[in-house]
N, C-alpha and C positions, 0 to 999 in steps of 0.2 A: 565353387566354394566348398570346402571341407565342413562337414558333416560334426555335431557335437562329440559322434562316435568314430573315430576313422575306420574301424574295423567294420561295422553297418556300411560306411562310405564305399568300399573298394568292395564289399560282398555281396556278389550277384547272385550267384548258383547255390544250389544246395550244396552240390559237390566244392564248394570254399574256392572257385577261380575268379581271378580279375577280368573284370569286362574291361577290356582294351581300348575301346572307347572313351570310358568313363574317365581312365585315367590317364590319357595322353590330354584330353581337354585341360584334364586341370593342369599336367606340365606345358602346354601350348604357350603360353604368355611367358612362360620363362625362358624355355628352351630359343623363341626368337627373339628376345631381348636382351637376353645376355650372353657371355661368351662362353663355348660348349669345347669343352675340353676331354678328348675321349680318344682310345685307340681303335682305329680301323673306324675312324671319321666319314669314309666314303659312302660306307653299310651303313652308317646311324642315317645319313642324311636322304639317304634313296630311301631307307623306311619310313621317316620321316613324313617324307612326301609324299606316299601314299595316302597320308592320313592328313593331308593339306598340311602340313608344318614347317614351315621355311626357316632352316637354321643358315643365316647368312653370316654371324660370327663365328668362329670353331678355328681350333688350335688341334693337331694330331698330334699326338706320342708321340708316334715312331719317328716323325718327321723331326720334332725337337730331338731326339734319341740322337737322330743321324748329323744334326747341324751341329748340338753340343761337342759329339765325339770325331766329328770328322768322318764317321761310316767305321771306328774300332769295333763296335759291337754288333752283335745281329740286334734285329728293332724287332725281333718277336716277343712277345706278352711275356712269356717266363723270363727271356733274358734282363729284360727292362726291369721287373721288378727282383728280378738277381742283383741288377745293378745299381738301381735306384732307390730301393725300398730298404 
């Protein structure tokens, strides 16, 4: 649960870094309930798992990139949002 202060919430170290922990907990309930839409899906979801997180819904970019256009475009990051954005 989110903290009356978000910035106290996420601030661990003196040095101002996020404990990594802290805040995958609090996206845990999302990230496996609802559907996760992200490029390079593979990576998100192996890291994920590290941290006990099973994203069993997920949609990839690149993938939609390549089904919309037939394979016209490269499905790298810059192009997609060359193309899409």
């Amino acid at each position: 649960m989110i903290e009356n202060n978000v910035y106290d919430f996420f601030i661990v170290n003196d040095d101002k870094t996020l404990n990594i922990e802290k805040v995958l907990n609090e996206l845990k309930p999302y990230l496996e309930s609802k559907v996760v839409i992200s490029y390079n899906i593979k990576k998100i979801i192996r890291i994920a798992k590290e941290y006990n997180i099973n994203i069993d819904k997920y949609e990839d970019c690149g993938v939609i990139s390549y089904l919309l256009d037939n394979g016209k475009f490269s499905q790298e990051l810059s192009s997609l949002i060359k193309n899409y954005l």
